[in-house]
ZAMARGU-4260 file (C-alpha; in steps of 0.2 Angstrom, whole numbers, plus 5000, padded with zeros to 4 digits):
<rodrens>
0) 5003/4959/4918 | 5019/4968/4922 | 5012/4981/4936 | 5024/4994/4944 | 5021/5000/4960
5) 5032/5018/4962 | 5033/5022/4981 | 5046/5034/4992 | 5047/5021/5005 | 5048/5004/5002
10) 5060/4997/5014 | 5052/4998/5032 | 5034/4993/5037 | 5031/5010/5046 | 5018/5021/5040
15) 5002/5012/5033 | 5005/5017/5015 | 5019/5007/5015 | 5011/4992/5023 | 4998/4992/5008
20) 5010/4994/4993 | 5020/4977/5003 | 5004/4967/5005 | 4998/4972/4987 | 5015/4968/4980
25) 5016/4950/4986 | 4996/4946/4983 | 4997/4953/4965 | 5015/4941/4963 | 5005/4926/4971
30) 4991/4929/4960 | 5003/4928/4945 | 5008/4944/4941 | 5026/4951/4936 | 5026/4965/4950
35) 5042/4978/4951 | 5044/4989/4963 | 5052/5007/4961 | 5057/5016/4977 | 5071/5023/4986
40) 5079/5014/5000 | 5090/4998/5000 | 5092/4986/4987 | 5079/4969/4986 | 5071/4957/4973
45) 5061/4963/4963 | 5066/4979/4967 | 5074/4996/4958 | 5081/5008/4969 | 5082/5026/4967
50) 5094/5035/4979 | 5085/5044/4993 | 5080/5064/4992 | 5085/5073/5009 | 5078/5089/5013
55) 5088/5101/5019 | 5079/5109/5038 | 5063/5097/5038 | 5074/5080/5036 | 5073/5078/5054
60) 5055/5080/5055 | 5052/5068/5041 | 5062/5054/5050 | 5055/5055/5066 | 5036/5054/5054
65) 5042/5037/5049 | 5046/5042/5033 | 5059/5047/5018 | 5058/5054/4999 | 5065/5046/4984
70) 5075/5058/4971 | 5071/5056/4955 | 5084/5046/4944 | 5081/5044/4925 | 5088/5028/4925
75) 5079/5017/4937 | 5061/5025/4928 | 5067/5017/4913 | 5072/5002/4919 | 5057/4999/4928
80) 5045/5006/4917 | 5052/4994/4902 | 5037/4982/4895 | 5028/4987/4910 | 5007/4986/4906
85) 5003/4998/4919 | 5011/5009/4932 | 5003/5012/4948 | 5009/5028/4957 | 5007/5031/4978
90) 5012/5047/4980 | 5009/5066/4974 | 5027/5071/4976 | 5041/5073/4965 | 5046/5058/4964
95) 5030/5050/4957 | 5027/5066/4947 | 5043/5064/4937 | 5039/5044/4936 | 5022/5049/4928
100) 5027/5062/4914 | 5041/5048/4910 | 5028/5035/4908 | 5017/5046/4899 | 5033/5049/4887
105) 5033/5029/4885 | 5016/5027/4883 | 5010/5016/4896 | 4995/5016/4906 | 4995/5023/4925
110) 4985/5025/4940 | 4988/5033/4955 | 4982/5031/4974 | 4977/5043/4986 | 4985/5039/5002
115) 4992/5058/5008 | 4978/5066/5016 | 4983/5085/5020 | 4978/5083/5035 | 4991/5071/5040
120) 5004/5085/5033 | 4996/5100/5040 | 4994/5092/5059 | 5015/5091/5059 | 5015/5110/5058
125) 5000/5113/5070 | 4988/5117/5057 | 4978/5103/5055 | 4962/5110/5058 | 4965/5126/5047
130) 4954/5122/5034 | 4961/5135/5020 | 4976/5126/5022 | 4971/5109/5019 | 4960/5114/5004
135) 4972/5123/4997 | 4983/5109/4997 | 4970/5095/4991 | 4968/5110/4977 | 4989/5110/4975
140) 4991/5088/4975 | 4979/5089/4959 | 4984/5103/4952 | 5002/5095/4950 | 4998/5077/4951
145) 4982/5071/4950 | 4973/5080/4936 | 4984/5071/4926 | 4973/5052/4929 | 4960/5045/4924
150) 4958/5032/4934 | 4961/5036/4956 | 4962/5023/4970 | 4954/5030/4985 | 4956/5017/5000
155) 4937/5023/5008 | 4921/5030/5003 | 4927/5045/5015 | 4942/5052/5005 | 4932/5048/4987
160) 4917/5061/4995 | 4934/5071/5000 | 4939/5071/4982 | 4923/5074/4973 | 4922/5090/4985
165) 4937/5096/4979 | 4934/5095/4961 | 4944/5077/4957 | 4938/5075/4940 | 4942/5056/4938
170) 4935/5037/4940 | 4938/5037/4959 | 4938/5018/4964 | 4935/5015/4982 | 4946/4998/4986
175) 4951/4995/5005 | 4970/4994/5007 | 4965/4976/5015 | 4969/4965/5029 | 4983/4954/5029
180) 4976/4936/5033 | 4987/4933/5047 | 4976/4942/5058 | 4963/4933/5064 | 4957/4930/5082
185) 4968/4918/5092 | 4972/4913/5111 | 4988/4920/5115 | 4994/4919/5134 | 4995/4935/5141
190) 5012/4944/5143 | 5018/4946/5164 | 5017/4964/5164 | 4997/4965/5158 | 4991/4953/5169
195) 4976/4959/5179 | 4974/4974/5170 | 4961/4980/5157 | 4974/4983/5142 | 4971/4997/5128
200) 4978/4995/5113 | 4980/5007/5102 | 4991/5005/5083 | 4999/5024/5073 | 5011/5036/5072
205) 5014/5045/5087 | 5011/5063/5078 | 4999/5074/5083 | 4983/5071/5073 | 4983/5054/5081
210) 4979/5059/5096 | 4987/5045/5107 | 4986/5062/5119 | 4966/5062/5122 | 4967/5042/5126
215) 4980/5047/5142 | 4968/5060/5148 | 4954/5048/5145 | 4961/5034/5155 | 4966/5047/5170
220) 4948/5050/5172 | 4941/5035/5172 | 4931/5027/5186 | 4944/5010/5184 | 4960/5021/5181
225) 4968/5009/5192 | 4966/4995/5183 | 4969/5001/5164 | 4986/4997/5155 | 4988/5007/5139
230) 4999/5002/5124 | 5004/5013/5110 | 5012/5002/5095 | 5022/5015/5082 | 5033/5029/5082
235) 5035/5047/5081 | 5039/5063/5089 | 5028/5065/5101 | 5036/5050/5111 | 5041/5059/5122
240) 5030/5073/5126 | 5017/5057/5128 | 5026/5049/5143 | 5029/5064/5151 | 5009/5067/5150
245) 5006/5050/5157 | 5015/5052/5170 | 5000/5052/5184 | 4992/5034/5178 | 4995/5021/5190
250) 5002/5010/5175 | 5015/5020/5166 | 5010/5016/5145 | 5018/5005/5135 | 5028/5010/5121
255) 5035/5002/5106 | 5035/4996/5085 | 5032/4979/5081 | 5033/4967/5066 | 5018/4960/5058
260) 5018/4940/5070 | 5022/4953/5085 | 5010/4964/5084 | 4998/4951/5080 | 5001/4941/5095
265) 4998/4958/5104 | 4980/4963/5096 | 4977/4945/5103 | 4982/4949/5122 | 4972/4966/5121
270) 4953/4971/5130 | 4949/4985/5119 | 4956/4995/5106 | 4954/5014/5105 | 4955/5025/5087
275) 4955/5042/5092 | 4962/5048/5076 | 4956/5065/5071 | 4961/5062/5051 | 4962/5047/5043
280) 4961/5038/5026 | 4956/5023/5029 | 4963/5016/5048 | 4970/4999/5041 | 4979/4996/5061
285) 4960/4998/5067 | 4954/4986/5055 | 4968/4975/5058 | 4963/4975/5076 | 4944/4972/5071
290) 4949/4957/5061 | 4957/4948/5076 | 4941/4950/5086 | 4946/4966/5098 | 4929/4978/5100
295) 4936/4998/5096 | 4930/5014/5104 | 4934/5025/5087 | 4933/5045/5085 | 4919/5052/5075
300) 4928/5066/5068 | 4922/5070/5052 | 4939/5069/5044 | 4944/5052/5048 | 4934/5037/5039
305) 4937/5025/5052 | 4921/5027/5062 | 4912/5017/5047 | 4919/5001/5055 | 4907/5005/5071
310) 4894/4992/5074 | 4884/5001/5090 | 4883/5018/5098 | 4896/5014/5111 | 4910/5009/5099
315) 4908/5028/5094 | 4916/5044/5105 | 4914/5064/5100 | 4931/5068/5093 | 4941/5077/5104
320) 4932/5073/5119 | 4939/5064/5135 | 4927/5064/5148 | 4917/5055/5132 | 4930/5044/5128
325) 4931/5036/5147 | 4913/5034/5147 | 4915/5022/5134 | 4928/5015/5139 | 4922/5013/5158
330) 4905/5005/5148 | 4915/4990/5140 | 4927/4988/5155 | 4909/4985/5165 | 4901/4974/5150
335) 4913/4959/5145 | 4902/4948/5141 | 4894/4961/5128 | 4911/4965/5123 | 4913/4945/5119
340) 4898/4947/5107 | 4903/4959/5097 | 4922/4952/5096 | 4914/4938/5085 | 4902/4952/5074
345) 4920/4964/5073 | 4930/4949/5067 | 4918/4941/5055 | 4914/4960/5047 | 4936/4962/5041
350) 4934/4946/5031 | 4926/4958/5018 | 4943/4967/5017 | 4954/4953/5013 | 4968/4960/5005
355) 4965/4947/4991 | 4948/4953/4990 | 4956/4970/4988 | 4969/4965/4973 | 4955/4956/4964
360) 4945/4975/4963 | 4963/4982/4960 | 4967/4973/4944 | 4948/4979/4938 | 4955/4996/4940
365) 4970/4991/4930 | 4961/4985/4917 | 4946/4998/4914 | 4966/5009/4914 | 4973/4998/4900
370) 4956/5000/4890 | 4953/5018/4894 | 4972/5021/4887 | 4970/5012/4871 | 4953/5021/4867
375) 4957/5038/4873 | 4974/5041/4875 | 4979/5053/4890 | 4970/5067/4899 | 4974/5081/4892
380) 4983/5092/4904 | 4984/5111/4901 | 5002/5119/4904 | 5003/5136/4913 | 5010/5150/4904
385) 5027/5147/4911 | 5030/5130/4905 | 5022/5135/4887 | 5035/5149/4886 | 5050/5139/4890
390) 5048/5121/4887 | 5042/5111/4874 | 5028/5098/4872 | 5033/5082/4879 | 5018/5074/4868
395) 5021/5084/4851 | 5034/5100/4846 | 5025/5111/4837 | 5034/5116/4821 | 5033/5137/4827
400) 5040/5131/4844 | 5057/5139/4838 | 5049/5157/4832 | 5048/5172/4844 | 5036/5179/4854
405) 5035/5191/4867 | 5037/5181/4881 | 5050/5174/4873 | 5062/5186/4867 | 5061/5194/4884
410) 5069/5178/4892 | 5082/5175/4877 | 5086/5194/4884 | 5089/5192/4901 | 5097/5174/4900
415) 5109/5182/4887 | 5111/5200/4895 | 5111/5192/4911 | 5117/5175/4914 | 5130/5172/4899
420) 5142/5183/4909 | 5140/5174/4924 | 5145/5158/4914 | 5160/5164/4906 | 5165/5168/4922
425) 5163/5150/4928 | 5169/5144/4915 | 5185/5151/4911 | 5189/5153/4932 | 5183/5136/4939
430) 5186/5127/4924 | 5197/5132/4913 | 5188/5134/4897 | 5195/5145/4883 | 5187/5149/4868
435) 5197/5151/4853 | 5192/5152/4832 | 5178/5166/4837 | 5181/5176/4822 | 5175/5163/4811
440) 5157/5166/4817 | 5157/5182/4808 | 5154/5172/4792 | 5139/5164/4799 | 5124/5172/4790
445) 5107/5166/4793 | 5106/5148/4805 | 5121/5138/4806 | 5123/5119/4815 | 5136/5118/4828
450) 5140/5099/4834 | 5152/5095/4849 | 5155/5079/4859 | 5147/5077/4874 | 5160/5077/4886
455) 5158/5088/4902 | 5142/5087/4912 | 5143/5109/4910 | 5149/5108/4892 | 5131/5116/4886
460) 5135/5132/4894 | 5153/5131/4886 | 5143/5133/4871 | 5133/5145/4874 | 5147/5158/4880
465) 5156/5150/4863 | 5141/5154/4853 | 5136/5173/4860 | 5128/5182/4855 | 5117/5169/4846
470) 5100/5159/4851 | 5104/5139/4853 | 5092/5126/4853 | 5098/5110/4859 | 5094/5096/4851
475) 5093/5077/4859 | 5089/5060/4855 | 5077/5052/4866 | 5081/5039/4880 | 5085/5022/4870
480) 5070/5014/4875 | 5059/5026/4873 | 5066/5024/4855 | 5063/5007/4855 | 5047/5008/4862
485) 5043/5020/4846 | 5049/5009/4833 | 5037/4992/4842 | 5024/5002/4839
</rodrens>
């Protein structure tokens, strides 16, 4: 098959998200697929680019969350999407909207995967717990994206319930993002600097729904304070604020991002790895922990699904709770050769989320996609009243489309009252436009046909000001291959 996988962020192994569609991408290609990947960012094999969308005021914020947008460019869909089988969207923002009402247009299966919990939105701007805004939000990713599929991929058991909940009226399929298969328990000699201490490990964002904050209090109250190290591997804005909170434990807290061999090698060195998440998906960095043999002490907060990976009560804390969080931790500091026992059950338990376990499920979901397009078509979505009023079908023009209505004639109104001024002005001032032979429309009686070159990206409101007081339609041929697409049947 020809799979597309359209991401924002392609280019750096940053967010988890990412880390999946990378792994997926190269297990898919290994087990003989043509994969191509549409994203912004920098330019690779088997790669289209689109340029990078910044937003204006939050573009700081979104950089220091590891992440970027891609903007929408016409041109790379089409090139990507051409002969694809399926197209298998990440994201429920604009650029994976416009992606999916371009390959609806071509006619070609899609998917897409939920990977954006509200949650890890809503924490940014200290609402994460406000649970009216986090609904209303799983209400407003489906209402403008994923009401549009079929066919979902939901990376836990956790965010299908989550869907189901919130009314996701499609085939959710739950498939772990998967383990990369370089991580596997190994004897790696300890770094200088974690020698003779009981080292922490913990792998995500440094953002506030992680709660990297609760582990620091934790390890203050302690009973072996003295002897913990704590190691934070990622990125984000709360760097800062972290250190300075860390600053009464008698081992100031590692901090850095690391590669895939890197961060290996460190799960490898670690005692014990801590979760203490209050949202998450899936957890992919606890699982990647789990599968080198390190015991966790997760969060049970009933928005994060990583707790499922807890194989006895003291690999469990109350979320939120640091006094709770020491005790387990004091528990597995004072039981190591418990702790070596369930390294081997931990480790042996991730060899069930393979990554190329994972792809093999995925390419079920692509082709129960396939099937489901060719027998049924699309789902149906129902436009709002807006889009009914001023556009036109993308799937079939009605032959009335061009008669009035209410609705209608009220917009023609105030675009003609209203805005036809305001483009003569722009016109004639900025660029120079001048209209001459207007008497001629005075012999126009009924409809007429007006043809011009295309040869100004503005030349459209030329011929309106040209044209008034009439109604235009504009008239276009389709993108070329979505032409030739039609004529292959």
């Amino acid at each position: 098959m020809k799979i597309v996988l359209v991401i924002d962020q392609f280019d750096d192994s940053n967010n988890g998200t990412t880390v999946t569609a990378r792994r997926f991408a190269g297990q898919l290609r290994r087990r003989g697929h043509e994969v191509v990947i549409l994203a912004g960012g920098a330019p690779c094999e088997g790669k289209i680019c689109a340029p990078v969308h910044r937003i204006p005021v939050f573009q700081k914020l979104i950089e220091s969350q590891g992440m970027c947008f891609a903007k929408p460019d016409e041109e790379a869909y089409y090139t990507a999407f051409k002969d694809a089988d399926i197209v298998h969207f990440y994201m429920p923002f604009r650029f994976c909207r416009r992606g999916e009402e371009l390959a609806r247009q071509m006619g070609i299966p899609t998917v897409a995967a939920f990977h954006v919990q509200p949650e890890n939105i809503t924490s940014s701007i200290f609402l994460g717990k406000n649970r009216r805004v986090n609904d209303f939000l799983y209400w407003w990713f489906y209402k403008v994206f994923y009401n549009r599929f079929d066919h979902i991929h939901c990376p836990s058991a956790f965010i299908a319930r989550q869907l189901e909940s919130h009314g996701y009226g499609a085939k959710l399929w739950v498939i772990s993002n998967g383990v990369a298969d370089a991580f596997r328990p190994a004897q790696v000699p300890r770094a200088p600097e974690l020698e003779g201490r009981f080292t922490i490990l913990m792998i995500g964002r440094l953002s506030g729904e992680k709660r990297q904050d609760l582990i620091i209090e934790a390890a203050k109250r302690s009973k072996y304070a003295d002897r913990l190290q704590l190691v934070f591997a990622g990125k984000g804005p709360k760097e800062k604020a972290y250190r300075k909170l860390a600053a009464g434990l008698a081992h100031p807290p590692v901090f850095g991002f690391y590669g895939q061999d890197e961060l290996r090698r460190l799960i490898n060195m670690c005692d014990l790895y801590v979760h203490a998440s209050d949202a998450e998906i899936e957890g992919i960095s606890c699982m990647e922990a789990l599968a080198c043999g390190l015991v966790p002490v997760i969060s049970d907060s009933p928005l994060s699904a990583t707790g499922q990976f807890a194989l006895c009560a003291e690999s469990l804390f109350r979320a939120g709770d640091a006094d709770d969080l020491a005790r387990r931790i004091d528990y597995w500091v004072e039981h190591p050769e418990e702790k070596r026992a369930y390294a081997e059950q931990y480790a042996l338990r991730q060899d069930e989320n393979r990554v190329e376990a994972c792809v093999a499920r995925a390419e079920e979901m692509y082709a129960s996609a396939i099937r489901d397009k060719r027998r049924k078509g699309y789902r149906k979505v129902p436009l709002s009243r807006w889009r009914r009023c001023t556009s036109p079908s993308c799937e079939a023009i009605r032959r009335n489309f061009c008669q009035g209505g209410t609705v209608r004639t009220l917009l023609f109104w105030l675009f003609t009252t209203l805005l036809s001024p305001i483009l003569w002005l722009l016109d004639r001032l900025w660029l120079g436009a001048r209209i001459e032979g207007r008497e001629n429309l005075d012999a126009v009686q009924g409809g007429a046909v007006s043809i011009m070159n295309h040869v100004h990206p503005l030349d459209c409101t030329m011929a309106k000001v040209a044209l008034f007081p009439y109604r235009l339609w504009f008239i276009s041929l389709a993108h070329p291959l979505l032409r030739r697409r039609a004529a292959a049947g």
